[in-house]
Jmol script that loads the backbone (N, CA, C; Angstrom):
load data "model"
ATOM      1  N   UNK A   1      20.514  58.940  32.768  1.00  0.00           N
ATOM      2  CA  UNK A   1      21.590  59.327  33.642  1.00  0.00           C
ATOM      3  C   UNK A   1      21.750  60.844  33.648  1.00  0.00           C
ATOM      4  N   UNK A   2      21.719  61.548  32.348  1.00  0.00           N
ATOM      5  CA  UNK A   2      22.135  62.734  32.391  1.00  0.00           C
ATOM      6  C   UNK A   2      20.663  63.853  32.863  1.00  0.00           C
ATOM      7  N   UNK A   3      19.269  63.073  33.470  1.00  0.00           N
ATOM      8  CA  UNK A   3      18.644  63.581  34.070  1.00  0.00           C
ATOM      9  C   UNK A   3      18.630  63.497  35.397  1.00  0.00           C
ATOM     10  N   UNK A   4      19.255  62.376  36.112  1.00  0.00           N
ATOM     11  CA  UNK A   4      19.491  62.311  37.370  1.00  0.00           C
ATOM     12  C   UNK A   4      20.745  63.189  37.736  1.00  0.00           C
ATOM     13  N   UNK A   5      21.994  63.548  36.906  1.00  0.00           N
ATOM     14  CA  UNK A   5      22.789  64.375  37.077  1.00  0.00           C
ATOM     15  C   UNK A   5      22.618  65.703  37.347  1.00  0.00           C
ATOM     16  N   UNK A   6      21.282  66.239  36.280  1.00  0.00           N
ATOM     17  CA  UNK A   6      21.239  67.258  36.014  1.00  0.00           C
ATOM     18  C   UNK A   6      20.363  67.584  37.865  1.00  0.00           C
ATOM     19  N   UNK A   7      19.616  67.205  38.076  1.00  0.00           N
ATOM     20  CA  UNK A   7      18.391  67.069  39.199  1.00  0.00           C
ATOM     21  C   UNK A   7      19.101  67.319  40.415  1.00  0.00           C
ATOM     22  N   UNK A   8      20.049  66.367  40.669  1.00  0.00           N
ATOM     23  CA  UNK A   8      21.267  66.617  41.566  1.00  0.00           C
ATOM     24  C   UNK A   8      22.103  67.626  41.493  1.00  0.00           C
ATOM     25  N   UNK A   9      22.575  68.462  40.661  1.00  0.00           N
ATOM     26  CA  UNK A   9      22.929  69.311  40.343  1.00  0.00           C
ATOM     27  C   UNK A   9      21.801  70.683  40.933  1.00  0.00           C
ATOM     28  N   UNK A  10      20.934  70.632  40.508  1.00  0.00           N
ATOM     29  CA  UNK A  10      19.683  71.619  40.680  1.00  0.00           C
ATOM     30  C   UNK A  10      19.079  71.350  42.317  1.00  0.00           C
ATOM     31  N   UNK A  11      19.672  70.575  42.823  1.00  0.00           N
ATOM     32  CA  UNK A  11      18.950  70.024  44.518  1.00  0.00           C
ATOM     33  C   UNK A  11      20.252  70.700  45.516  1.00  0.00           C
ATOM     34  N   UNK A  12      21.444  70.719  44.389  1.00  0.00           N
ATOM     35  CA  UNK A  12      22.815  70.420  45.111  1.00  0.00           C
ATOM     36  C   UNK A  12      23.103  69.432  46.124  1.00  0.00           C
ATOM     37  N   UNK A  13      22.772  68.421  45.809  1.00  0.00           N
ATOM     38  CA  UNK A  13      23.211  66.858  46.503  1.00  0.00           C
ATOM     39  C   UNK A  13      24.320  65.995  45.598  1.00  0.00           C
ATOM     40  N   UNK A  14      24.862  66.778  43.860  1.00  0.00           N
ATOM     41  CA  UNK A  14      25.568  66.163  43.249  1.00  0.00           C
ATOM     42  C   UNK A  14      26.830  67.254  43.056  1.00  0.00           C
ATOM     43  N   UNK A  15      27.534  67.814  43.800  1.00  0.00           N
ATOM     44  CA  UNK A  15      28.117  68.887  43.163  1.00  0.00           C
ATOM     45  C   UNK A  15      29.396  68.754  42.238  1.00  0.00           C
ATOM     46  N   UNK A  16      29.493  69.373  41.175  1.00  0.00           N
ATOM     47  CA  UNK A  16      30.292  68.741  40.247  1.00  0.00           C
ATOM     48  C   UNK A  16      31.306  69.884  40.026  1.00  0.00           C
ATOM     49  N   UNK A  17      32.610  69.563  39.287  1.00  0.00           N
ATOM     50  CA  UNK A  17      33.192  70.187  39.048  1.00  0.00           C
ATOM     51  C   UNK A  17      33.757  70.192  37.374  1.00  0.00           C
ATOM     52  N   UNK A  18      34.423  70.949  36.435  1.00  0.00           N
ATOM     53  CA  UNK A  18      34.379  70.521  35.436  1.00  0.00           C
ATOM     54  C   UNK A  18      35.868  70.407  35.337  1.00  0.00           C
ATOM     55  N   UNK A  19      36.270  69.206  34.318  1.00  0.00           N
ATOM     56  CA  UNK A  19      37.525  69.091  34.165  1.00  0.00           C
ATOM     57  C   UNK A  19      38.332  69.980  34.155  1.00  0.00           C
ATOM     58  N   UNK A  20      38.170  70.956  33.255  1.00  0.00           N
ATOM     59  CA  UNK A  20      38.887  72.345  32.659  1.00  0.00           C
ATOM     60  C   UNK A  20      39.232  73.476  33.931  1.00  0.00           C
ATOM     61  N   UNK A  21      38.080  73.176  34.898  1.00  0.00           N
ATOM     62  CA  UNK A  21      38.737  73.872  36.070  1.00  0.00           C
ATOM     63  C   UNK A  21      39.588  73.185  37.590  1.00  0.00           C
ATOM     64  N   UNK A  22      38.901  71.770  37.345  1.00  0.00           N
ATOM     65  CA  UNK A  22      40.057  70.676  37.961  1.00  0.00           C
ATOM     66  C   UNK A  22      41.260  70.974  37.953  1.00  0.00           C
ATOM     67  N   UNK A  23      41.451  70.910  36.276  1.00  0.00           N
ATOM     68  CA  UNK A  23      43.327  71.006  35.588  1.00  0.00           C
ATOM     69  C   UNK A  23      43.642  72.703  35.752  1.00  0.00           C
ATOM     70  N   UNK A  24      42.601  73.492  36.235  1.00  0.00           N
ATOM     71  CA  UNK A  24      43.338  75.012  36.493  1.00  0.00           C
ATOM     72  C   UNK A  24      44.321  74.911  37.577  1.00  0.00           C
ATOM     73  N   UNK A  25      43.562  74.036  38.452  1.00  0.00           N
ATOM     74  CA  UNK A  25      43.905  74.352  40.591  1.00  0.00           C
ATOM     75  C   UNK A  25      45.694  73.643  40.174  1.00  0.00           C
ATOM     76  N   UNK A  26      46.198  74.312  41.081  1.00  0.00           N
ATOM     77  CA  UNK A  26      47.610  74.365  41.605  1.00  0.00           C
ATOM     78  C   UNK A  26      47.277  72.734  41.609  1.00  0.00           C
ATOM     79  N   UNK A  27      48.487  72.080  41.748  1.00  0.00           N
ATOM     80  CA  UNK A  27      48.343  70.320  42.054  1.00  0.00           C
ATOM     81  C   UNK A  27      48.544  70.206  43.318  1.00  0.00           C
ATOM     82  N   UNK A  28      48.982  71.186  44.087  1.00  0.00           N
ATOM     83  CA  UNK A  28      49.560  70.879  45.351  1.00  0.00           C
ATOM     84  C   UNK A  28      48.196  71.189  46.594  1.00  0.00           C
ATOM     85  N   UNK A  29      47.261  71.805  45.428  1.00  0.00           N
ATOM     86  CA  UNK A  29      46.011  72.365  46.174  1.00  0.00           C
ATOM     87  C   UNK A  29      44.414  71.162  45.578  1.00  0.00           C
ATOM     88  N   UNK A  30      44.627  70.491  45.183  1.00  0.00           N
ATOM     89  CA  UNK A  30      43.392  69.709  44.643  1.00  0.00           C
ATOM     90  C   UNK A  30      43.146  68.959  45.443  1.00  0.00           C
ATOM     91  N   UNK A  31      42.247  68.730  45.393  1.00  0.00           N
ATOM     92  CA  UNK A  31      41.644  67.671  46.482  1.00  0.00           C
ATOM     93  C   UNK A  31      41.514  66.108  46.433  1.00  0.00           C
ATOM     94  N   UNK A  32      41.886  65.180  46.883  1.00  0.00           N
ATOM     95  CA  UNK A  32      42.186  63.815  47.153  1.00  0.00           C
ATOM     96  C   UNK A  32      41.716  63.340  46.198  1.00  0.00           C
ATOM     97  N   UNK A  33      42.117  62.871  44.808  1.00  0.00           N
ATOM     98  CA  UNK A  33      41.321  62.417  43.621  1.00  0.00           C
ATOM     99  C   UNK A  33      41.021  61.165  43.279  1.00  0.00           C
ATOM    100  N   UNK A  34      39.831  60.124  43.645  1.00  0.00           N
ATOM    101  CA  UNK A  34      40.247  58.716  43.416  1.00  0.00           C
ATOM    102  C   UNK A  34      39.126  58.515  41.849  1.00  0.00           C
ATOM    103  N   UNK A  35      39.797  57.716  41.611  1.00  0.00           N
ATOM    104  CA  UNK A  35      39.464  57.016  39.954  1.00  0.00           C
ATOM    105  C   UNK A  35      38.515  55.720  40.794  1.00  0.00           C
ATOM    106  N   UNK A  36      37.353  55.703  40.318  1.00  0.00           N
ATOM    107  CA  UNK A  36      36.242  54.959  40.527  1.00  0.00           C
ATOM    108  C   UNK A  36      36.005  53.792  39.864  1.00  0.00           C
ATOM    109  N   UNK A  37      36.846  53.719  38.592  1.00  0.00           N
ATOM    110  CA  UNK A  37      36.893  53.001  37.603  1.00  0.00           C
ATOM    111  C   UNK A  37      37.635  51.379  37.872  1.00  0.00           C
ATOM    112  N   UNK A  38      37.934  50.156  36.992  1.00  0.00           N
ATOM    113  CA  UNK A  38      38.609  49.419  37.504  1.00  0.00           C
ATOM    114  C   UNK A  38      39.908  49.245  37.498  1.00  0.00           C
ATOM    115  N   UNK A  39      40.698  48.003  38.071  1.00  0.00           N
ATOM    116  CA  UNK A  39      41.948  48.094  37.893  1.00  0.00           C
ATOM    117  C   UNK A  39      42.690  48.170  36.375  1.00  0.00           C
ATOM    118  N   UNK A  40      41.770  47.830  35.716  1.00  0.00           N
ATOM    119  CA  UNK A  40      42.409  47.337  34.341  1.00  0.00           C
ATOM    120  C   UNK A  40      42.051  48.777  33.647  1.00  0.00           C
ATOM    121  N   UNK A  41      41.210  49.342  33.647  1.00  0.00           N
ATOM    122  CA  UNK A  41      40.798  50.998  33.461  1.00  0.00           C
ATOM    123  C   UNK A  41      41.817  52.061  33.864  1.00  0.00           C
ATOM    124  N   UNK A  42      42.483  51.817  35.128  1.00  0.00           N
ATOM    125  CA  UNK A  42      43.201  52.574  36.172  1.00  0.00           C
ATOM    126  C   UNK A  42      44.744  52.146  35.475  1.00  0.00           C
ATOM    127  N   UNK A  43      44.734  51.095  35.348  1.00  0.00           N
ATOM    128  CA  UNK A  43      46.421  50.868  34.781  1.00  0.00           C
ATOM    129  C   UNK A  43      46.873  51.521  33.363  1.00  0.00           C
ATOM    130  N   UNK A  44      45.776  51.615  32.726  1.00  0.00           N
ATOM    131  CA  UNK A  44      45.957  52.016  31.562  1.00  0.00           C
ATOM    132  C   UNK A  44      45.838  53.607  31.112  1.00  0.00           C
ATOM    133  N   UNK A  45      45.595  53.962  32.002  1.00  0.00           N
ATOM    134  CA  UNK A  45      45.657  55.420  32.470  1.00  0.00           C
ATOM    135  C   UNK A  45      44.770  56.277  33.538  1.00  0.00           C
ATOM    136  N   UNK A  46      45.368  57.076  34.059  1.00  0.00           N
ATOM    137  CA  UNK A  46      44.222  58.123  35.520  1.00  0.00           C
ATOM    138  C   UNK A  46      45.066  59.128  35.162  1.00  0.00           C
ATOM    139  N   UNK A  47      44.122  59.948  35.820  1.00  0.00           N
ATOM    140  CA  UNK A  47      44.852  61.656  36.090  1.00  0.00           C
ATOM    141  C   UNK A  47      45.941  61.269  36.615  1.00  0.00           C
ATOM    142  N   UNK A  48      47.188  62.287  37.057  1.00  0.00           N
ATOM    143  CA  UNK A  48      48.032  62.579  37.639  1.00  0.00           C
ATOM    144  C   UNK A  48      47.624  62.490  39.508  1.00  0.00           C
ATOM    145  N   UNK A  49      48.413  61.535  40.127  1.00  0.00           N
ATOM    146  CA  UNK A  49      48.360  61.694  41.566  1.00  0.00           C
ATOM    147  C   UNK A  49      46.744  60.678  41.936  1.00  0.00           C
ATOM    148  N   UNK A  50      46.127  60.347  41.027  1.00  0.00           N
ATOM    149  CA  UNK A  50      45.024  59.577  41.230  1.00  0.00           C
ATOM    150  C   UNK A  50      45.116  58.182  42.096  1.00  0.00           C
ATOM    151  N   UNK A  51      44.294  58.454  43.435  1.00  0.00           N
ATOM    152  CA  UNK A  51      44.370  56.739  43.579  1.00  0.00           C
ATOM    153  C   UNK A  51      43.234  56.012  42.903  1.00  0.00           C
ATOM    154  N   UNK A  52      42.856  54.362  42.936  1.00  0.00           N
ATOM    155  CA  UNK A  52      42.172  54.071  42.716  1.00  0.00           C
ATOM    156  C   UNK A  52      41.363  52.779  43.560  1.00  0.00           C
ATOM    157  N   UNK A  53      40.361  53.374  43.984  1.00  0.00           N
ATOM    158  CA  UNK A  53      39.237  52.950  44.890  1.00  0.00           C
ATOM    159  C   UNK A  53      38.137  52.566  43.650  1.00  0.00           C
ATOM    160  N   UNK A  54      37.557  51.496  43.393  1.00  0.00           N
ATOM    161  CA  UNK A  54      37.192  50.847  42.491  1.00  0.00           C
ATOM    162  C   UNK A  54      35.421  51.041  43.120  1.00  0.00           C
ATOM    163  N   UNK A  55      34.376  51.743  42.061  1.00  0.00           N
ATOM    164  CA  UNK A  55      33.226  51.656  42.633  1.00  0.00           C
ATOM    165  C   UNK A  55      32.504  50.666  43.183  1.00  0.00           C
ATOM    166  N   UNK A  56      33.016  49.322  42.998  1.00  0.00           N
ATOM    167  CA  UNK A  56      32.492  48.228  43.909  1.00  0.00           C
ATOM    168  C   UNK A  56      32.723  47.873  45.007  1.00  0.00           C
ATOM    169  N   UNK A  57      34.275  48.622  45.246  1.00  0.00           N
ATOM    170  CA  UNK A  57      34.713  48.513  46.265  1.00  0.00           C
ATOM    171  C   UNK A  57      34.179  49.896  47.611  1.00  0.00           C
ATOM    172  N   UNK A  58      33.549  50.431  46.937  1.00  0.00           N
ATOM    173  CA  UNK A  58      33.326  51.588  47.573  1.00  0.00           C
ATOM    174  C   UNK A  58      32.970  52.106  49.160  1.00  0.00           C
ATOM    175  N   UNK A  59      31.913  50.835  49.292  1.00  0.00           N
ATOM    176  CA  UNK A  59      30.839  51.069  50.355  1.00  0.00           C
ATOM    177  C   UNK A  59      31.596  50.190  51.545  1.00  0.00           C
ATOM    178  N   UNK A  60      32.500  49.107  51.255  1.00  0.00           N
ATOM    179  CA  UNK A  60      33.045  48.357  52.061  1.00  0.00           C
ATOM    180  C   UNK A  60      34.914  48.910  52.801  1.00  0.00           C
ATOM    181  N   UNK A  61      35.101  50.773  52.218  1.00  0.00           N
ATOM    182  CA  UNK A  61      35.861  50.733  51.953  1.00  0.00           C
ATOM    183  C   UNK A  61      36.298  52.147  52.958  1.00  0.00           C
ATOM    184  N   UNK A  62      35.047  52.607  53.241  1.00  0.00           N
ATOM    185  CA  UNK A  62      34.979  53.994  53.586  1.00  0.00           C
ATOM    186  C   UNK A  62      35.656  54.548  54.667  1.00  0.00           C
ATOM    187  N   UNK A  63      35.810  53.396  55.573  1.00  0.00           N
ATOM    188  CA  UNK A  63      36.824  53.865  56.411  1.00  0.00           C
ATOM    189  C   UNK A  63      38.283  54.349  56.089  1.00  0.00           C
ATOM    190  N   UNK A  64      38.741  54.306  55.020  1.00  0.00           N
ATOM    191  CA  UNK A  64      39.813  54.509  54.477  1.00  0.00           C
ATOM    192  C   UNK A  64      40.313  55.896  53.993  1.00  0.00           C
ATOM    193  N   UNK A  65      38.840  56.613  53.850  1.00  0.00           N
ATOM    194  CA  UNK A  65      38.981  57.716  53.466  1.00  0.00           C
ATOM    195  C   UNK A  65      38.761  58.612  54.198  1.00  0.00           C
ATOM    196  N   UNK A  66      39.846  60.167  53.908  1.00  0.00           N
ATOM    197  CA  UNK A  66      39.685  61.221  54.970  1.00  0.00           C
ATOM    198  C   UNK A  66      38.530  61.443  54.952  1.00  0.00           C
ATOM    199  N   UNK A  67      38.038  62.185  56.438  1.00  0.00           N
ATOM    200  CA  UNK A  67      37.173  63.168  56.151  1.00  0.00           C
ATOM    201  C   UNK A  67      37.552  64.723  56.589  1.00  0.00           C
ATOM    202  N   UNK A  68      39.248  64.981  56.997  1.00  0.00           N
ATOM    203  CA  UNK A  68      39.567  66.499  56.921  1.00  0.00           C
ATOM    204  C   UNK A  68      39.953  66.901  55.563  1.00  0.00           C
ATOM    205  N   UNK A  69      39.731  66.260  54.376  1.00  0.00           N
ATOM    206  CA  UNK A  69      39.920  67.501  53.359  1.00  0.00           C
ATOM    207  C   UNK A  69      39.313  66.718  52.324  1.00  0.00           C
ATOM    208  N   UNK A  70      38.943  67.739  51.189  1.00  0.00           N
ATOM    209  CA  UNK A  70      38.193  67.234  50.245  1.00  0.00           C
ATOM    210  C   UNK A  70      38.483  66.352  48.936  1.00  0.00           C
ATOM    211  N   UNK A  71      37.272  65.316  48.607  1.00  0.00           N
ATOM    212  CA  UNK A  71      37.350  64.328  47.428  1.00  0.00           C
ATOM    213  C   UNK A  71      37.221  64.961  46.041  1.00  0.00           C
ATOM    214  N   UNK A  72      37.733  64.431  45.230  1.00  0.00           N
ATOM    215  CA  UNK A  72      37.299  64.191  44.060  1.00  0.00           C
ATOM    216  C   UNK A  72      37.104  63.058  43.100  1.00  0.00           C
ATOM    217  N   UNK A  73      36.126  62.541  42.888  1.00  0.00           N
ATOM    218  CA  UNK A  73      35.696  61.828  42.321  1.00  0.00           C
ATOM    219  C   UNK A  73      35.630  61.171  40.847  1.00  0.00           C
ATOM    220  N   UNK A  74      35.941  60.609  39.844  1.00  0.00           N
ATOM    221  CA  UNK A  74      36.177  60.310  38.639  1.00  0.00           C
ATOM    222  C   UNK A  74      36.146  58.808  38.322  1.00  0.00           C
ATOM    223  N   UNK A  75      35.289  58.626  36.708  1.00  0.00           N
ATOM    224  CA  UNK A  75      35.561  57.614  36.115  1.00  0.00           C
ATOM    225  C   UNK A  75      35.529  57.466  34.696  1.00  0.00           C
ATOM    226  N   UNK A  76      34.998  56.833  33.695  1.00  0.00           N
ATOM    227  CA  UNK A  76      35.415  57.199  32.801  1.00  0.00           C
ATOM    228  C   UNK A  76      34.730  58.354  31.799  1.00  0.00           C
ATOM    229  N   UNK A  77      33.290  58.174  31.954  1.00  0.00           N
ATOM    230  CA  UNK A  77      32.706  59.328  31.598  1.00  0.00           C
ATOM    231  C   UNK A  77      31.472  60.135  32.349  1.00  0.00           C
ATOM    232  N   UNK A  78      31.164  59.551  33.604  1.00  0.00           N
ATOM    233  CA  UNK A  78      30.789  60.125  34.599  1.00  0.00           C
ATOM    234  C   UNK A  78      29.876  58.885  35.278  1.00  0.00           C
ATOM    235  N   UNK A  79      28.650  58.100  34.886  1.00  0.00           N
ATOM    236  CA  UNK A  79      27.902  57.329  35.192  1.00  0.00           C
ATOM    237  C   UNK A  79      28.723  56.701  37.355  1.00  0.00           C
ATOM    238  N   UNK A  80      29.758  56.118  36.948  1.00  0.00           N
ATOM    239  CA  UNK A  80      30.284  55.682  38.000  1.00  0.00           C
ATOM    240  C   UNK A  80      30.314  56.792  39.495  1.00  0.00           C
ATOM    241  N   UNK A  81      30.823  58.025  38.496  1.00  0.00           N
ATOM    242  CA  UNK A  81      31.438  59.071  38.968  1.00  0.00           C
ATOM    243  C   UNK A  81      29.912  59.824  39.997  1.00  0.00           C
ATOM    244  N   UNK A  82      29.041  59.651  39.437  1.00  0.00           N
ATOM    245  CA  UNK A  82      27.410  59.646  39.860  1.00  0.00           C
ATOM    246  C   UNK A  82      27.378  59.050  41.505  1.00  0.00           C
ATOM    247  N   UNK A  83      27.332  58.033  40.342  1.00  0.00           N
ATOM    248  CA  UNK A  83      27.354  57.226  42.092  1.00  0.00           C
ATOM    249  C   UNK A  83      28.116  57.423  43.084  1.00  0.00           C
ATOM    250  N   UNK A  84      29.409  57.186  42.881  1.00  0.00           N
ATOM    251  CA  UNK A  84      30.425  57.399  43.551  1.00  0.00           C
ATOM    252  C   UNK A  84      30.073  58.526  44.672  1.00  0.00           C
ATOM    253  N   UNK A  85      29.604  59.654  43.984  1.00  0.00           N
ATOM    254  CA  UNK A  85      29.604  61.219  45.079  1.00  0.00           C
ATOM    255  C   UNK A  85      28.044  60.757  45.469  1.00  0.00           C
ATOM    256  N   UNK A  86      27.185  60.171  45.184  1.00  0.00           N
ATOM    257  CA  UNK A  86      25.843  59.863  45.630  1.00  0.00           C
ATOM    258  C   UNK A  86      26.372  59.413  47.195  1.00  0.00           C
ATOM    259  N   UNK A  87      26.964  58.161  46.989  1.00  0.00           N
ATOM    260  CA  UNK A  87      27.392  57.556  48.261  1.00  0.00           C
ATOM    261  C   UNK A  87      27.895  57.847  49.167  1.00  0.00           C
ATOM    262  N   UNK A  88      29.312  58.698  48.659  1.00  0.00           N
ATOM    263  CA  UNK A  88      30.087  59.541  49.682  1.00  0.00           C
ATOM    264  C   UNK A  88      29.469  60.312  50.414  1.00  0.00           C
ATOM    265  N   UNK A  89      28.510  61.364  49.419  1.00  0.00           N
ATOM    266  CA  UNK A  89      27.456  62.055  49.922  1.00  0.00           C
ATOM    267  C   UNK A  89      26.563  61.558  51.251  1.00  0.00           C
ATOM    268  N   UNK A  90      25.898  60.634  51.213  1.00  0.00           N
ATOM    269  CA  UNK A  90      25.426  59.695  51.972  1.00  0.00           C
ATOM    270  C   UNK A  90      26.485  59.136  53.193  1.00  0.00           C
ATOM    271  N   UNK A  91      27.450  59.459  53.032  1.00  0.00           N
ATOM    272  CA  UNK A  91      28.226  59.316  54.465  1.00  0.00           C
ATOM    273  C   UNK A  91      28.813  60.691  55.093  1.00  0.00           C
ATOM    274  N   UNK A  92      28.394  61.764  54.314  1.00  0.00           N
ATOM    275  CA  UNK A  92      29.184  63.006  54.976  1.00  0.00           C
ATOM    276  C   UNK A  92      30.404  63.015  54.626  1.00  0.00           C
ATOM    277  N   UNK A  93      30.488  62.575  53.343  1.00  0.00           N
ATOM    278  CA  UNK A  93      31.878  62.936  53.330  1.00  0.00           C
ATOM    279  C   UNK A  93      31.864  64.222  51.690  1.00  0.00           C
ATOM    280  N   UNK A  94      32.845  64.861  51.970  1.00  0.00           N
ATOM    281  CA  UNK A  94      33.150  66.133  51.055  1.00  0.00           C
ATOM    282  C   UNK A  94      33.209  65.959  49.945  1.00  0.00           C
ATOM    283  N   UNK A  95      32.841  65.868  48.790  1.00  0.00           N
ATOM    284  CA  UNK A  95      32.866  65.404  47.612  1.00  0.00           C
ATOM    285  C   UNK A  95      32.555  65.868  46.535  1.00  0.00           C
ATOM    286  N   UNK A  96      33.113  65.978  45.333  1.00  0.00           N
ATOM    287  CA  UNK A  96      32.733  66.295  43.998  1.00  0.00           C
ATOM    288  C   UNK A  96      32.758  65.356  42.391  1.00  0.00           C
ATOM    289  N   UNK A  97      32.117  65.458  41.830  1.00  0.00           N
ATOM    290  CA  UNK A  97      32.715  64.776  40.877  1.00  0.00           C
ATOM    291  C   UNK A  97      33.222  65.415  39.661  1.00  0.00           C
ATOM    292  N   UNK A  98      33.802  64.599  39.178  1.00  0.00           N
ATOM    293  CA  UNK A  98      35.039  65.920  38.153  1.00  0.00           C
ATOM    294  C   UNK A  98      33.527  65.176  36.754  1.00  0.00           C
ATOM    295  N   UNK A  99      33.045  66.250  36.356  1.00  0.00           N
ATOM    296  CA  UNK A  99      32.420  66.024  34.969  1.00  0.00           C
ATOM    297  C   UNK A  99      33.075  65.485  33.739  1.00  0.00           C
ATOM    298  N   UNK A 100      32.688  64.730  33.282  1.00  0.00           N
ATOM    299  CA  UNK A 100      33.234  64.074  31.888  1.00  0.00           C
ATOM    300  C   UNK A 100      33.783  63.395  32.125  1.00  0.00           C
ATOM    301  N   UNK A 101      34.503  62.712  33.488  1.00  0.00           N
ATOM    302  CA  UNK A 101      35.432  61.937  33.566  1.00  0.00           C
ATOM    303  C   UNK A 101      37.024  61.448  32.746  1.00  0.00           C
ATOM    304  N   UNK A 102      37.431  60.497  32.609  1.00  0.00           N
ATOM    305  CA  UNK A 102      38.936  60.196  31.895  1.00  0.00           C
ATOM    306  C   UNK A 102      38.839  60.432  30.794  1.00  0.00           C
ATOM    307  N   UNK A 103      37.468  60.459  29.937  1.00  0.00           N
ATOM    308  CA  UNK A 103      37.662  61.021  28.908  1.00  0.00           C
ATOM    309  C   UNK A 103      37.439  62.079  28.497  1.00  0.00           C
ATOM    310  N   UNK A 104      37.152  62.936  28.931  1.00  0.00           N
ATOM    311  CA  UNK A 104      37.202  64.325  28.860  1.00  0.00           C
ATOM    312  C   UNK A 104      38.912  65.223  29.615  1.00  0.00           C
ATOM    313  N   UNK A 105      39.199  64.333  30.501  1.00  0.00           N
ATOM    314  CA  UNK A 105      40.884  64.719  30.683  1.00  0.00           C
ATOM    315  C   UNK A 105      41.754  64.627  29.443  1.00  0.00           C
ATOM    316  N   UNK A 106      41.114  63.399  28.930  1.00  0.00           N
ATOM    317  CA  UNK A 106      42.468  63.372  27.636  1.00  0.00           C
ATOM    318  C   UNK A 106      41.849  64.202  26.443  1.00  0.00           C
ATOM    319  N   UNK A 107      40.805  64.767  26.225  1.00  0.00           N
ATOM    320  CA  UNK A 107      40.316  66.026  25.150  1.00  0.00           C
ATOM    321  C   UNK A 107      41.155  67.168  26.263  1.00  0.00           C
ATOM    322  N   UNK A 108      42.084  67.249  27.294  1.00  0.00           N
ATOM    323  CA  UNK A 108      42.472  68.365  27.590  1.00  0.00           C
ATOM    324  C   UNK A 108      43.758  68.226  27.740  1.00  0.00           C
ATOM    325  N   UNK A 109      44.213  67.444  28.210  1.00  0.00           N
ATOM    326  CA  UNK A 109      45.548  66.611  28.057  1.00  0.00           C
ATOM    327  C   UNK A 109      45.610  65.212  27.373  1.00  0.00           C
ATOM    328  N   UNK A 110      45.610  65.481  26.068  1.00  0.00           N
ATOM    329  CA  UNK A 110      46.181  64.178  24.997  1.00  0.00           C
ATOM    330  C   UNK A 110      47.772  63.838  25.231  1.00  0.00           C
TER     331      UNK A 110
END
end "model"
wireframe off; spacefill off
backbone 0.3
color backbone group
């Protein structure tokens, strides 16, 4: 996984963002953040303001999502979070994924 990340990264078809500068941006300025993860994942905690669009649900789902302003992407430690912007990607839609996912939020906010 963390060679297909890296590859995507180096092609720029995966563009990522890192938690630590996620949690810098103003809240009122971040971009549409959905938790990729499941419901039972999502109840038990997400970022702040997170919806949750479940990666299975993803592909059947897309109409739902803007395409005037930008995604962010998250799950629990990125694998999902992969895909997730792979796909979006694949529809034109704006996207990033927050690196490290939910668990790397709570090494920044415990």
């Amino acid at each position: 996984m963390l060679g297909f990340v890296a590859a995507g990264a180096v092609r720029g078809d995966h563009p990522q963002w890192s938690m630590k500068d996620y949690l810098q941006l103003d809240p009122t300025s971040r971009p549409l953040t959905i938790d990729v993860r499941t419901l039972g994942e999502f109840t038990a905690g997400t970022l702040p303001g997170a919806i949750l669009l479940p990666i299975d649900e993803l592909r059947s789902r897309l109409d739902e999502l803007p395409r005037d302003r930008p995604i962010a992407v998250f799950c629990q430690v990125g694998q999902r979070g992969y895909l997730a912007t792979r796909i979006l990607r694949q529809h034109d839609i704006d996207v990033v994924n927050l690196g490290g996912g939910y668990r790397t939020y709570l090494l920044h906010c415990p």
